[in-house]
BAVOLO-910610 format. One record per residue: x, y, z of N, C-alpha, C in turn. Coordinates in Angstrom, 1 decimal, always signed. Layout:
% BAVOLO-910610
+--------+--------+--------+--------+---------+--------+--------+--------+--------+
!  neast ! nnorth !    nup ! caeast ! canorth !   caup !  ceast ! cnorth !    cup !
+--------+--------+--------+--------+---------+--------+--------+--------+--------+
!      X !      Y !      Z !      X !       Y !      Z !      X !      Y !      Z !
...
+--------+--------+--------+--------+---------+--------+--------+--------+--------+
This chain:
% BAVOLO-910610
+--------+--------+--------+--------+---------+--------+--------+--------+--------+
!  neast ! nnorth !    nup ! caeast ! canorth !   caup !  ceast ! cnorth !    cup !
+--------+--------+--------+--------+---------+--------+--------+--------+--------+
!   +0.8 !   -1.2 !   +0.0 !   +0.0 !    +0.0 !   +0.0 !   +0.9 !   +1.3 !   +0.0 !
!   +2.2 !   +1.1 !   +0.7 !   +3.0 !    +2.0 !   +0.7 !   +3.4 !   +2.6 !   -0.2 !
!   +3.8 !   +1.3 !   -1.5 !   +4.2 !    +1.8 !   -2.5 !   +3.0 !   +2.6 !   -3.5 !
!   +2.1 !   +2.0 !   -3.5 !   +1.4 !    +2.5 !   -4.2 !   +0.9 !   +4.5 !   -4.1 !
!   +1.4 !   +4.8 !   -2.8 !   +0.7 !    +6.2 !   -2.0 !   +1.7 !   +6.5 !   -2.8 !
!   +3.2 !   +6.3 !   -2.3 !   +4.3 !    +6.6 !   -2.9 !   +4.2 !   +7.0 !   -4.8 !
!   +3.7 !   +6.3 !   -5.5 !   +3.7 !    +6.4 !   -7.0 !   +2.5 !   +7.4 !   -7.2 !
!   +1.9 !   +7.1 !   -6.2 !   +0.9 !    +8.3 !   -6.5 !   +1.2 !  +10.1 !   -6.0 !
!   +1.9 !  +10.1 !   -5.2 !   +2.2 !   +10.9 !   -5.1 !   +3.3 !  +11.8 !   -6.2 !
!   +4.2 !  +10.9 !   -6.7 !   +5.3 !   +10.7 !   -7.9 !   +4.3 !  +11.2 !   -9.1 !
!   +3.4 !  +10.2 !   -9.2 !   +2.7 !   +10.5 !  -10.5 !   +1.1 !  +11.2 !  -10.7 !
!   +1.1 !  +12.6 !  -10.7 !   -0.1 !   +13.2 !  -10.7 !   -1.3 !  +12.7 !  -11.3 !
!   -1.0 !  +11.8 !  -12.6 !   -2.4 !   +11.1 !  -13.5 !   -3.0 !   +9.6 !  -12.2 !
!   -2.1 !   +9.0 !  -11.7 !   -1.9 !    +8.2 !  -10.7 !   -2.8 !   +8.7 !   -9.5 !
!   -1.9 !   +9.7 !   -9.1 !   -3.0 !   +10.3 !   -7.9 !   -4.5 !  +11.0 !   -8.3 !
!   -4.7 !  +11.4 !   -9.6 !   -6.3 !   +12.1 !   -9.9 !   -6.9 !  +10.2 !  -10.0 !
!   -6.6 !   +9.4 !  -10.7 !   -7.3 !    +8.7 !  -10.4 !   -7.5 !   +8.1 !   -9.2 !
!   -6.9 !   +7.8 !   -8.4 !   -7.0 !    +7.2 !   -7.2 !   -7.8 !   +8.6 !   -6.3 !
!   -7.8 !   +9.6 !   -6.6 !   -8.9 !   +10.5 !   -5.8 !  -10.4 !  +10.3 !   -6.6 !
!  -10.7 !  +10.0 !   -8.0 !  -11.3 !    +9.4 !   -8.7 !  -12.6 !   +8.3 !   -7.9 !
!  -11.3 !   +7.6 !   -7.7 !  -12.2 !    +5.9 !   -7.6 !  -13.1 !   +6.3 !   -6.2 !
!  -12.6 !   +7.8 !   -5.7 !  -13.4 !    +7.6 !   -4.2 !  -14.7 !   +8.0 !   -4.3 !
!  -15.4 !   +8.5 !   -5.3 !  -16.7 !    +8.6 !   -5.9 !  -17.1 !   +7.2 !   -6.5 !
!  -16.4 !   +6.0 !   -6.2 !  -17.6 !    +5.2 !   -6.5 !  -17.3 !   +4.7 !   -7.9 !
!  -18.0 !   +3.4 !   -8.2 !  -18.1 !    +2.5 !   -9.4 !  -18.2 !   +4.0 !  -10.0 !
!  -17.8 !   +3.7 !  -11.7 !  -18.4 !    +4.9 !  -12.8 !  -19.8 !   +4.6 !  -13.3 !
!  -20.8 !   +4.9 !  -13.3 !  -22.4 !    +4.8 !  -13.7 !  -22.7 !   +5.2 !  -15.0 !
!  -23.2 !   +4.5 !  -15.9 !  -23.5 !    +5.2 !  -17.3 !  -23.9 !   +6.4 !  -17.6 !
!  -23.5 !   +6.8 !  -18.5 !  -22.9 !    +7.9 !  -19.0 !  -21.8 !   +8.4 !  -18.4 !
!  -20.9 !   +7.6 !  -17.8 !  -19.8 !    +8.7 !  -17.2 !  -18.6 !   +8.4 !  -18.0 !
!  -18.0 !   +8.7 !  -18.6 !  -16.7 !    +8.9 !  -19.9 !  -15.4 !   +8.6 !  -19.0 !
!  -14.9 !   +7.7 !  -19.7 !  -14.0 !    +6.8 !  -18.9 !  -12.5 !   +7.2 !  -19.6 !
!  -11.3 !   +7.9 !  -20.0 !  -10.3 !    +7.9 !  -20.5 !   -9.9 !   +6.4 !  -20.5 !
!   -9.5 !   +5.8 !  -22.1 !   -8.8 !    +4.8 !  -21.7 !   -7.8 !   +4.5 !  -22.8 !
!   -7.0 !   +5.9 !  -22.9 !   -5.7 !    +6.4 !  -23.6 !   -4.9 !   +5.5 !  -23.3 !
!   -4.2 !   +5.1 !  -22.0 !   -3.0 !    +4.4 !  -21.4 !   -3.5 !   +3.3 !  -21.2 !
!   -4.4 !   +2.4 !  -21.3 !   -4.5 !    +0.6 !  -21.3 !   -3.7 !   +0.5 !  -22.2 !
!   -2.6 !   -0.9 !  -21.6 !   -1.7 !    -1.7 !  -22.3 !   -2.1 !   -2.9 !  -22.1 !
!   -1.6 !   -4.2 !  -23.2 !   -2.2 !    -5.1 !  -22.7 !   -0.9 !   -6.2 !  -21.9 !
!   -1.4 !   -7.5 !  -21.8 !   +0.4 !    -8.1 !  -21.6 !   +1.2 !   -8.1 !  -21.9 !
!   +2.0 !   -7.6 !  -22.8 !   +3.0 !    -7.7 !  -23.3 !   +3.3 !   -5.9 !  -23.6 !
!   +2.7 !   -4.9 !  -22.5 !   +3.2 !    -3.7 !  -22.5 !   +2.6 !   -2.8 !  -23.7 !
!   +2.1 !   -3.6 !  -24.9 !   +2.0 !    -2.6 !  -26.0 !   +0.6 !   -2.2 !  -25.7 !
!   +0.3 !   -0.5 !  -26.3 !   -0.8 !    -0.1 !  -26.1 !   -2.0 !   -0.6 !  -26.7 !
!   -3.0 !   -0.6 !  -26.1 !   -4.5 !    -1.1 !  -26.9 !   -5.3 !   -0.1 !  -27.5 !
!   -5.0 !   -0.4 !  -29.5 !   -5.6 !    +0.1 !  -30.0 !   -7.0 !   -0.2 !  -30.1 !
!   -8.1 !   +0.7 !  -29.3 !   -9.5 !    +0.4 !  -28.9 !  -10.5 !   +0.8 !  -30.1 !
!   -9.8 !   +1.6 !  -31.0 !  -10.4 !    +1.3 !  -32.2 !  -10.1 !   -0.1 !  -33.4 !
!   -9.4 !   -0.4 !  -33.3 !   -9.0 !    -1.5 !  -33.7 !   -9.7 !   -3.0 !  -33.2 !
!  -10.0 !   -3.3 !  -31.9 !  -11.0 !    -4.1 !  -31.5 !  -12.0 !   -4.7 !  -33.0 !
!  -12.5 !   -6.0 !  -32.2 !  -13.6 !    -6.3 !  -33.5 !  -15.2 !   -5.9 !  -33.3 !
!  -15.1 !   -5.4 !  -31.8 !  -16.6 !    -5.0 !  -32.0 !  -16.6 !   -3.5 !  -31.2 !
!  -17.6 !   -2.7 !  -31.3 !  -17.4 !    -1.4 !  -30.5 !  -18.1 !   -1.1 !  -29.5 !
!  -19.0 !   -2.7 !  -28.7 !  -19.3 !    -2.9 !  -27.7 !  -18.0 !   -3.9 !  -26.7 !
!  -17.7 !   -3.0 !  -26.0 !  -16.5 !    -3.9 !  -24.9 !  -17.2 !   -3.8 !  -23.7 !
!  -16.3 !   -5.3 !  -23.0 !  -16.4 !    -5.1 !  -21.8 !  -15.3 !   -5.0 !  -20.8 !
!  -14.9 !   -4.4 !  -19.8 !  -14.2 !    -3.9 !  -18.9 !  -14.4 !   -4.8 !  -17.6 !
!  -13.8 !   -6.2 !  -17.6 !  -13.8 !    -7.1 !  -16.7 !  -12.6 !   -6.5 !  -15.7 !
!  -13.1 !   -6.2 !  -14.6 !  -12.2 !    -6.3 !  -13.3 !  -12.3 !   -7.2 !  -12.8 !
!  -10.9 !   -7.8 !  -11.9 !  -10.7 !    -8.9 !  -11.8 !  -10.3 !   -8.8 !  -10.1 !
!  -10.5 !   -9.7 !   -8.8 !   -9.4 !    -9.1 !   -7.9 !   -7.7 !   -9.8 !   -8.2 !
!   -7.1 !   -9.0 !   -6.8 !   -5.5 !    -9.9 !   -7.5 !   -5.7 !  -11.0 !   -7.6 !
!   -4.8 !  -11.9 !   -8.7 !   -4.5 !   -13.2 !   -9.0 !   -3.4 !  -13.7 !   -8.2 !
!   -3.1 !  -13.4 !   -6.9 !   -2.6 !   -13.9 !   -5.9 !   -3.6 !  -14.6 !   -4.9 !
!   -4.6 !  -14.1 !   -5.3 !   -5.7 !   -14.5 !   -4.2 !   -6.6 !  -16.0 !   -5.3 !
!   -7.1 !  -16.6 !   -4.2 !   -8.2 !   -17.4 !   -4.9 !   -9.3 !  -17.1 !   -5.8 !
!   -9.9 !  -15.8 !   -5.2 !  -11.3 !   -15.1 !   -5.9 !  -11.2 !  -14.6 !   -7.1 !
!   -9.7 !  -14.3 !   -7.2 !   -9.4 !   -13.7 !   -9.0 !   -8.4 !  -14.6 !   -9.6 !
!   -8.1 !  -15.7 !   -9.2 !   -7.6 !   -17.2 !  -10.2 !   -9.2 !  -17.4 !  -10.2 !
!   -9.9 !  -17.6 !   -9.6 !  -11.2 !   -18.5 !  -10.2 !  -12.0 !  -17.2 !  -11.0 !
!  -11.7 !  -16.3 !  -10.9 !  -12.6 !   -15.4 !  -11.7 !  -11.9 !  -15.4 !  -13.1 !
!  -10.8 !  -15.1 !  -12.7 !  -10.0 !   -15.3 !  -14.2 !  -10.3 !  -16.6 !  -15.1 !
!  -10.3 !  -17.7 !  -13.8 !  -10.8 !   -19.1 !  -14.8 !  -11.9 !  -19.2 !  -15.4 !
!  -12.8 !  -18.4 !  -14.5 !  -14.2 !   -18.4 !  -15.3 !  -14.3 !  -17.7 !  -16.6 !
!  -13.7 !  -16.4 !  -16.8 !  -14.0 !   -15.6 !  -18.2 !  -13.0 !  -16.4 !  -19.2 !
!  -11.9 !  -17.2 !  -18.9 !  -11.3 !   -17.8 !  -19.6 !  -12.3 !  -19.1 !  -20.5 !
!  -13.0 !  -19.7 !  -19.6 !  -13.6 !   -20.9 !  -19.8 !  -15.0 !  -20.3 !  -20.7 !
!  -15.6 !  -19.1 !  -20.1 !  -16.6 !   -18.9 !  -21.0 !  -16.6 !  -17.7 !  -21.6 !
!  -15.4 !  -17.4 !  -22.1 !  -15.1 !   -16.3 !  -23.0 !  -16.0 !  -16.2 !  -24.3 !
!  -16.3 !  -17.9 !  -24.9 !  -17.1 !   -17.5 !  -26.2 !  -18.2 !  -17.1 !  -26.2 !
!  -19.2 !  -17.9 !  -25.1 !  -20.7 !   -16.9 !  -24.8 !  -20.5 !  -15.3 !  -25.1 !
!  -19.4 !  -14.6 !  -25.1 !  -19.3 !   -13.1 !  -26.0 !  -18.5 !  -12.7 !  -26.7 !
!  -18.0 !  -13.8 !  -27.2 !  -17.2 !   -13.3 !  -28.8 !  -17.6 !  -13.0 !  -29.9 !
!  -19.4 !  -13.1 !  -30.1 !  -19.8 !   -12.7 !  -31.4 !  -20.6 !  -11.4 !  -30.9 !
!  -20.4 !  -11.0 !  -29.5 !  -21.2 !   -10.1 !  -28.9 !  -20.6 !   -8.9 !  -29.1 !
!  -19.2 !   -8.8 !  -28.2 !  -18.5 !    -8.2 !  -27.6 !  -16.8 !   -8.3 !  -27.6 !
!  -16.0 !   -7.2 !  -27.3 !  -14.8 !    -7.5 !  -27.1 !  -14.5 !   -7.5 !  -26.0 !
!  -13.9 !   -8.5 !  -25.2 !  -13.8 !    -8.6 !  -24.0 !  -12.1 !   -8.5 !  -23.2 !
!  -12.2 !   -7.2 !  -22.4 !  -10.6 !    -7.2 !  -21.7 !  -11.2 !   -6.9 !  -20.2 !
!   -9.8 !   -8.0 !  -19.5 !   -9.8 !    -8.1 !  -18.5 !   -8.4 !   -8.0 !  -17.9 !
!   -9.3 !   -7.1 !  -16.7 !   -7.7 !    -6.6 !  -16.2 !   -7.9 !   -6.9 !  -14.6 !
!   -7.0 !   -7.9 !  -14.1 !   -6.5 !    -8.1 !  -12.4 !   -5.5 !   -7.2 !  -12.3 !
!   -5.9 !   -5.9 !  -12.0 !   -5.1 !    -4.8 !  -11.5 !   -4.0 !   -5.0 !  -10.3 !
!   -2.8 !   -4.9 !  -10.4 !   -1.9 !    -4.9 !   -9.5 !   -1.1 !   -6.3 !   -9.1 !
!   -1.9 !   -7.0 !  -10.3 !   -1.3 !    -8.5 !  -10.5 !   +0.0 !   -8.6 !  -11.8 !
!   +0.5 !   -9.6 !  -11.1 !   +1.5 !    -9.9 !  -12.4 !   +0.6 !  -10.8 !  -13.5 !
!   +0.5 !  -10.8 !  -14.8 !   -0.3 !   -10.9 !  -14.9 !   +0.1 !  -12.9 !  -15.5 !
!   -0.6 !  -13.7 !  -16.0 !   -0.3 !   -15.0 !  -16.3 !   +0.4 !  -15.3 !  -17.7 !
!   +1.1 !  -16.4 !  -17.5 !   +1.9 !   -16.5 !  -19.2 !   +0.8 !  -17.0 !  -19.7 !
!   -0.1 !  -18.1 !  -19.6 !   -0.7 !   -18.8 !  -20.0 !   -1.7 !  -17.9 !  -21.4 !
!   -2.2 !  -18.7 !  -22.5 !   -3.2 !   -17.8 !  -23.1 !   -4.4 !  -17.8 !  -22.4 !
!   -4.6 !  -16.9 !  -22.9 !   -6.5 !   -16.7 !  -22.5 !   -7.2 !  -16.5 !  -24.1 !
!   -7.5 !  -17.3 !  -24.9 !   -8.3 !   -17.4 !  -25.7 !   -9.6 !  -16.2 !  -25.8 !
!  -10.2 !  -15.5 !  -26.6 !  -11.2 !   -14.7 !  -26.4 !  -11.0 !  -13.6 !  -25.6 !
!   -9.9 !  -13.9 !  -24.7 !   -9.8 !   -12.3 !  -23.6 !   -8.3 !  -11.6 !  -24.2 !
!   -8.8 !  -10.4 !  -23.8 !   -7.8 !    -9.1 !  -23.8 !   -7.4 !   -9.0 !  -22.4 !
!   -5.8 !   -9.7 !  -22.1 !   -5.4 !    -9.3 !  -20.8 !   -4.8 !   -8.2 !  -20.8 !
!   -5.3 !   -7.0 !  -20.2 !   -5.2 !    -5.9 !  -19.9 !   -3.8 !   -5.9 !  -18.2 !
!   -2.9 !   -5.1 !  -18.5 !   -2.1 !    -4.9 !  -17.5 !   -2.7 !   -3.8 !  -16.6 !
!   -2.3 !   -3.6 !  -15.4 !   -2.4 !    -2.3 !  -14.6 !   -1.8 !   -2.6 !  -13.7 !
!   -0.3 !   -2.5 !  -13.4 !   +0.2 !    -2.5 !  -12.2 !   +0.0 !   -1.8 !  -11.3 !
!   -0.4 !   +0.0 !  -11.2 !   -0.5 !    +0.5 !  -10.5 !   -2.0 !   +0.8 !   -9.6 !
!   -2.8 !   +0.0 !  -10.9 !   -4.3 !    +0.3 !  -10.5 !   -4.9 !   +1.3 !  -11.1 !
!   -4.1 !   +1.9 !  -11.7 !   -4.7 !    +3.3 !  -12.2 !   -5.9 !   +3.3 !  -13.3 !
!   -5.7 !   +2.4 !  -14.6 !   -7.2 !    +2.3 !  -14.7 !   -7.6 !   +1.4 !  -14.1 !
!   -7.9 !   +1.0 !  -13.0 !   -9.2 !    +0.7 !  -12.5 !   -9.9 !   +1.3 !  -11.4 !
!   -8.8 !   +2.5 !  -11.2 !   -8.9 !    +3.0 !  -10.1 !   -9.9 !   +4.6 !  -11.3 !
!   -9.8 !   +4.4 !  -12.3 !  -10.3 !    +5.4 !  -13.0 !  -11.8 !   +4.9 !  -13.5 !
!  -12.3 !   +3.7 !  -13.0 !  -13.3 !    +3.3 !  -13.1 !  -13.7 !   +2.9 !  -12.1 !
!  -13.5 !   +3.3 !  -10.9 !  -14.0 !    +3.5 !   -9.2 !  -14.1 !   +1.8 !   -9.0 !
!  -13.3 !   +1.1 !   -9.7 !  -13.4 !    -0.2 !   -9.4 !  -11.8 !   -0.5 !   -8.7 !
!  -11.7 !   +0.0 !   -7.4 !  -10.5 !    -0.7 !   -6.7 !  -11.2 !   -0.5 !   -5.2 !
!  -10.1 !   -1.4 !   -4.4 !  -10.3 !    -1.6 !   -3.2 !   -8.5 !   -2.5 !   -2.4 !
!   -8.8 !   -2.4 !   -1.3 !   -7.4 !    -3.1 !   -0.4 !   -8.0 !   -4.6 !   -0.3 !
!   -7.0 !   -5.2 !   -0.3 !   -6.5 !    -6.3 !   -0.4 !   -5.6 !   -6.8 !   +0.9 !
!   -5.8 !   -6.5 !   +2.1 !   -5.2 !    -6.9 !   +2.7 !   -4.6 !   -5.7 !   +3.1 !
!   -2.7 !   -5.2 !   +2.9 !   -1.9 !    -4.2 !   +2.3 !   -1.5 !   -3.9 !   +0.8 !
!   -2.2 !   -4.4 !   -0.1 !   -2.3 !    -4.0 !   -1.3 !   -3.3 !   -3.4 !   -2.0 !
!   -3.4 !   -2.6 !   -3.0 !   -4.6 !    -2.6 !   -3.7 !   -5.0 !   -3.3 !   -5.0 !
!   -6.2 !   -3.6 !   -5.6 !   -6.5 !    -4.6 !   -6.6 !   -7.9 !   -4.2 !   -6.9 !
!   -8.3 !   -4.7 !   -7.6 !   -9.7 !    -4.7 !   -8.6 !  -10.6 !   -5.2 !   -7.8 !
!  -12.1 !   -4.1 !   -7.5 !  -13.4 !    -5.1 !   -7.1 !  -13.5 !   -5.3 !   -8.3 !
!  -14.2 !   -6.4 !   -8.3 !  -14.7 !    -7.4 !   -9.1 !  -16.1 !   -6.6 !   -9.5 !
!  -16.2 !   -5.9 !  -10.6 !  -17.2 !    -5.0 !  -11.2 !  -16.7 !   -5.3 !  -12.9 !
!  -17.8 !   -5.2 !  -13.6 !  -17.8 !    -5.3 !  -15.3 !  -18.3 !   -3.9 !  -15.6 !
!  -17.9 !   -3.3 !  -16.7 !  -18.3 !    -2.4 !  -17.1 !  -18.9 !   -2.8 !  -18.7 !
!  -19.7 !   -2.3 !  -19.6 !  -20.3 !    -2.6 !  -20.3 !  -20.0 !   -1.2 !  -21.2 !
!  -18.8 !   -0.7 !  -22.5 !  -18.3 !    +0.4 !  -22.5 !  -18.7 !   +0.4 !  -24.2 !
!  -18.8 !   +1.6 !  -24.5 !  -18.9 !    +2.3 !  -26.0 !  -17.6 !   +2.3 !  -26.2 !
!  -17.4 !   +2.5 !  -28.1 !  -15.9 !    +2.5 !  -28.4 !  -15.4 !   +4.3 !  -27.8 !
!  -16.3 !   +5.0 !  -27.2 !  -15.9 !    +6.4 !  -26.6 !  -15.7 !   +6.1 !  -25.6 !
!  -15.7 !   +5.0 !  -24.9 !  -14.9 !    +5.2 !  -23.4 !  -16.0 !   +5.6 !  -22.5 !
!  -17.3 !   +5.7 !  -23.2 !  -18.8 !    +5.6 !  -22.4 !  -19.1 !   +4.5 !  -21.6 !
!  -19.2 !   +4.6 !  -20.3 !  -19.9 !    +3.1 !  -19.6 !  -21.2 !   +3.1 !  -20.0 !
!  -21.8 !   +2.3 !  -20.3 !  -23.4 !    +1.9 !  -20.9 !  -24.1 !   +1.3 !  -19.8 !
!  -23.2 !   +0.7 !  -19.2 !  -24.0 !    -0.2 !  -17.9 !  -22.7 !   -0.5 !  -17.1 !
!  -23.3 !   -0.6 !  -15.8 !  -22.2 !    -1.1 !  -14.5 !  -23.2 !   -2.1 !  -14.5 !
!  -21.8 !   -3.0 !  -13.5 !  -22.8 !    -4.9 !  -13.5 !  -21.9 !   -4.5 !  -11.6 !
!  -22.5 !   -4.7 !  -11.0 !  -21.6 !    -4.4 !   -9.6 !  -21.3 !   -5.7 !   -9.5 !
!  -20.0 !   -6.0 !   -8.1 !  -19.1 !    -7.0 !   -8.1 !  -20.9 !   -8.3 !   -7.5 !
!  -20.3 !   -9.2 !   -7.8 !  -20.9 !   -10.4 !   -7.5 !  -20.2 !  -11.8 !   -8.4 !
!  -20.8 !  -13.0 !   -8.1 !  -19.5 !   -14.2 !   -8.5 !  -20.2 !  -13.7 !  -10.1 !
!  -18.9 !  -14.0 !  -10.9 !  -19.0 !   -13.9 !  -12.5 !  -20.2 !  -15.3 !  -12.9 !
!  -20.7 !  -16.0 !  -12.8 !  -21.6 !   -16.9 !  -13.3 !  -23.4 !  -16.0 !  -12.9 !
!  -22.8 !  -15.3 !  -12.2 !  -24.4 !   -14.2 !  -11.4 !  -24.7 !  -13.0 !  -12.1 !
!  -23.2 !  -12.7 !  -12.5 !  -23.0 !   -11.1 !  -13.3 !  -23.2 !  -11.6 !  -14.4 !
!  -23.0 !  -12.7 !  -15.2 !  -23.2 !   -12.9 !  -17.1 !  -24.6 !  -12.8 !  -17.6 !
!  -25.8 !  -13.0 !  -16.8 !  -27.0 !   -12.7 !  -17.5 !  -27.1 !  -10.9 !  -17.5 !
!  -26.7 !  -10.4 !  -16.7 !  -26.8 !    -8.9 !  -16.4 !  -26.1 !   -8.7 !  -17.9 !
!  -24.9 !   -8.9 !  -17.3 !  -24.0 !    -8.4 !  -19.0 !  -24.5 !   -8.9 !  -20.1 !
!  -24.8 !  -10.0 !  -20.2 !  -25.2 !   -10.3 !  -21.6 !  -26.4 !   -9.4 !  -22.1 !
!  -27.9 !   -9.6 !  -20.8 !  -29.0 !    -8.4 !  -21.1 !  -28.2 !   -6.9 !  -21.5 !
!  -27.2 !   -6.2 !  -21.0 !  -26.7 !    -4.8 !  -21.5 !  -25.8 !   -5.4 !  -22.5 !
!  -25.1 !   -5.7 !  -22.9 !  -24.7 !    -6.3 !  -24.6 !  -25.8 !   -6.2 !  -25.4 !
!  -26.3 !   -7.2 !  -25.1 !  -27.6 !    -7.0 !  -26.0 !  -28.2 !   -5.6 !  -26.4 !
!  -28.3 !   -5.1 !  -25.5 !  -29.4 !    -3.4 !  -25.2 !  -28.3 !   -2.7 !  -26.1 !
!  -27.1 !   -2.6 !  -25.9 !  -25.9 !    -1.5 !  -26.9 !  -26.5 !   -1.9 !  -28.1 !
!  -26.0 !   -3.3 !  -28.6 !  -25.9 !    -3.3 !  -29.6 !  -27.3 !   -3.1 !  -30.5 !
!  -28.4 !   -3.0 !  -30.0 !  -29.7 !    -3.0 !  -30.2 !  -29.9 !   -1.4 !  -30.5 !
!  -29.4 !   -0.3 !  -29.4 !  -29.5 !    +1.2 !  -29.4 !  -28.5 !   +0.9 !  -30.5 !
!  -26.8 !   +0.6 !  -31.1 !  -26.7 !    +1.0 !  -32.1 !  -26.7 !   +0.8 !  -33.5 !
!  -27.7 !   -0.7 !  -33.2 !  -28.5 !    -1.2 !  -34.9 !  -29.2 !   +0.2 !  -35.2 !
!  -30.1 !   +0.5 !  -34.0 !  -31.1 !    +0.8 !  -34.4 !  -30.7 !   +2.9 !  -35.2 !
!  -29.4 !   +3.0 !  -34.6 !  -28.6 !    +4.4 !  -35.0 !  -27.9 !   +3.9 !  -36.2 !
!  -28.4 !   +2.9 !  -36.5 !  -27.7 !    +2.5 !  -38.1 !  -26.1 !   +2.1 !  -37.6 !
!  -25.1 !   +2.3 !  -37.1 !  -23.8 !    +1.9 !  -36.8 !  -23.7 !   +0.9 !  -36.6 !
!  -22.7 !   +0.3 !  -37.2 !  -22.0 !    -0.9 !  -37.4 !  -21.3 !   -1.3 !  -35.6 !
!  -21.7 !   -2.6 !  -35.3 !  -21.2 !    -2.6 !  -33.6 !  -20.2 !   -4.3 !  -33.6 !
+--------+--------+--------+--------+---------+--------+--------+--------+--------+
């Protein structure tokens, strides 16, 4: 936790988010910057590039813990229920993140927390900080469309899947390609 006050103090974008997250999950319509997501391998995520322009914004807790290996395993295992939906990244904030692939998922890095802490989805871990377990449901503008609050991922996928649905429905119906 030390270190983290520490980088925040060092890094001004670091500390606005972390005064950020203290307002709370972000609620639709609230415009999310998501300039600086990198994914595993450090390189940046071009979010226009994706294959669909409905994403989702899976937070994960640390993958030191039990609750975010099994969360992780679960979006791993049922990634395809939204690959013809959605683009899906997930990020265990403050975790190293796994060699292993993840088929269908965008592992998203955040060592410091800072985006997730820019989407009022962090919390302590003990003396660390890491990801509540919240999904966001995002426009290719970095719009949240829907918050899914934290609960086990097999309880949160009908919510998401109902707001998947709903975007891509608001942007058939604006004629835009999703």
């Amino acid at each position: 936790m030390l270190l983290f006050l520490l980088m925040a103090i060092l890094d001004p974008e670091v500390a606005d988010a972390y005064d950020l997250a203290g307002h709370g999950l972000r609620q639709p319509g609230a415009t999310v910057p998501m300039s600086k997501v990198v994914d595993r391998h450090g390189k940046a995520v071009n979010l226009q590039a994706l294959d669909h322009r409905v994403r989702l914004m899976v937070m994960v807790e640390p993958l030191g813990r039990d609750e975010g290996l099994k969360r992780l395993a679960w979006w791993s295992t049922n990634a395809a229920q939204f690959k013809g939906l959605a683009s899906v990244m997930v990020m265990p904030c403050g975790s190293a993140l796994p060699a292993a692939k993840t088929p269908g998922l965008i592992l998203l890095d955040d060592p410091q927390c800072r985006q997730a802490a820019l989407f009022g989805s962090i919390r302590t871990y003990g003396k660390d900080l890491g990801a509540l377990p919240a999904v966001f449901v995002i426009d290719d503008s970095g719009v949240v469309r829907a918050t899914i609050e934290p609960a086990p991922a097999k309880e949160q996928a009908p919510k998401i899947l109902a707001a998947v649905r709903r975007l891509r429905q608001q942007l058939a119906q604006q004629g835009q390609r999703y």
